[in-house]
N, C-alpha and C positions, 0 to 999 in steps of 0.2 A: 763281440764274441761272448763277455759274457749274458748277454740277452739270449744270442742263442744258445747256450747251454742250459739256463733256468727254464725254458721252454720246451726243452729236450727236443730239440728242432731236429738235429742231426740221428741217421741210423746208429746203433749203436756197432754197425759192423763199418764204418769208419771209422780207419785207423789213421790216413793221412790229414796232417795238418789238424790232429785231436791233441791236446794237451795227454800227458801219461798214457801214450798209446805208441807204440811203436813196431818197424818190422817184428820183430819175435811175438810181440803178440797177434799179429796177423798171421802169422807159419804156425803158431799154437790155434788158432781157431780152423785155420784148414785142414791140420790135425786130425783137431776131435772130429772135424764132418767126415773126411774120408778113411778114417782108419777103422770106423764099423763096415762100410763097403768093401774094402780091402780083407776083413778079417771073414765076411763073408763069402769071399773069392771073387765077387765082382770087378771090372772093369775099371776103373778112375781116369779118366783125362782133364785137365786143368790147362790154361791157357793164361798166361798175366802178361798184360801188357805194362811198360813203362811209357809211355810217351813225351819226351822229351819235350818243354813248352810247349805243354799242349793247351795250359791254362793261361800261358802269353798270349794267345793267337783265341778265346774262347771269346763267346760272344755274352757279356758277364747279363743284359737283361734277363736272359732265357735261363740262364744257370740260377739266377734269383727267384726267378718265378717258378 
């Protein structure tokens, strides 16, 4: 883990499984993106999925590469 972090391998819009990053900081980044849309009177739809073991059942070569 830490090799990948010195490399800055990861986006920095993950929040799962990031050291000092947690839900509320992911509901404060969706925040800032839709609340200029919102204050513009636009439209906002957001979709989040949880999927349950989805990284038990994941095929880990392709997630690497």
């Amino acid at each position: 883990m830490h090799y990948i972090y010195k490399i800055e391998y990861l986006n920095d819009s993950q929040y799962g499984f990031a050291p000092q990053k947690n839900t509320t900081d992911a509901a404060m980044a969706v925040t800032q993106f839709i609340e200029p849309e919102l204050e513009k009177g636009k439209v906002v739809i957001m979709a989040s999925l949880d999927v349950k073991g989805a990284f038990d059942a994941a095929w880990w070569p392709a997630i690497l590469k």
